[in-house]
C-alpha positions in Angstrom: -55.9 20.5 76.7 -52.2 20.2 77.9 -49.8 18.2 76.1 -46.5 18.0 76.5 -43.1 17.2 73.7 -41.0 14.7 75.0 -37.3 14.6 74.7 -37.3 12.8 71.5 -39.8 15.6 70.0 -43.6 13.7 69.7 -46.3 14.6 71.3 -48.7 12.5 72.5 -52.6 13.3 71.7 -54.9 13.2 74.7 -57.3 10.5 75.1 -60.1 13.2 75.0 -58.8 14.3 71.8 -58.2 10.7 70.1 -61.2 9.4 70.3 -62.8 11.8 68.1 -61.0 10.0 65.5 -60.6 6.6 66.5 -60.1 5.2 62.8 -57.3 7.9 62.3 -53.7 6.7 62.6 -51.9 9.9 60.5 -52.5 13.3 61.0 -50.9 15.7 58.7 -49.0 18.6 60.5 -48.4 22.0 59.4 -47.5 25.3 61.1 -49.9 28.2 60.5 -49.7 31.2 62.6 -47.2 30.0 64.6 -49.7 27.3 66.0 -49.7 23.7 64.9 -52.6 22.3 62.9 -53.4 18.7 62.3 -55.3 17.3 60.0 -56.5 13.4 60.0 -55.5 11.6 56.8 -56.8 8.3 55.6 -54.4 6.6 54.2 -54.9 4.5 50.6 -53.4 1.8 49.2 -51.2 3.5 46.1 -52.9 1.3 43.5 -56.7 3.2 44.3 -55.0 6.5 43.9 -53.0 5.1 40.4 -56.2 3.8 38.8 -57.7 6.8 37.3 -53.8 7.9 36.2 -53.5 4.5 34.3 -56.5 5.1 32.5 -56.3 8.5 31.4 -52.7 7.4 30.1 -54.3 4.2 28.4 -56.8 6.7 26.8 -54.0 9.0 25.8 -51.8 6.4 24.0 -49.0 6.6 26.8 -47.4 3.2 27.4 -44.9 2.7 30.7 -42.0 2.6 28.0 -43.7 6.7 27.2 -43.0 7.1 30.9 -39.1 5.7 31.1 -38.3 7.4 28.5 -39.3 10.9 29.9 -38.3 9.8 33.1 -34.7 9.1 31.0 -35.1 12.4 29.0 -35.7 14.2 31.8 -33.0 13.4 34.4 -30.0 13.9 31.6 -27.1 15.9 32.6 -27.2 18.9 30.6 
């Protein structure tokens, strides 16, 4: 299928094409083989992807204050 980039550089998916994924909104792009590939990605609220983080810290011992203070340690000016 034919689809053409418009002057502002987007490209617009035909219908043919869209309705394979119809409760798709993102696609992820990448070149590969000097052809671009998309990919359809659900997205998730950050919390459900955090969950299993938190708890592997809680398990670990690590509070947020842990975190900060890396996060301090590890931007210092050398």
């Amino acid at each position: 299928m034919l689809t053409k980039k418009t002057s502002k550089n987007q490209l617009t998916l035909p219908k043919e094409i869209v309705k394979e994924f119809p409760d798709i909104c993102y696609f992820e792009a990448v070149v590969a083989d000097r052809k671009i590939v998309l990919t359809p990605v659900k997205m998730k609220p950050v919390d459900v992807n955090l969950a299993p983080i938190r708890a592997k810290m809680e398990k670990l011992g690590i509070s947020p204050a842990d975190v900060s203070e890396a996060v301090k340690w590890a931007r210092k000016r050398k």
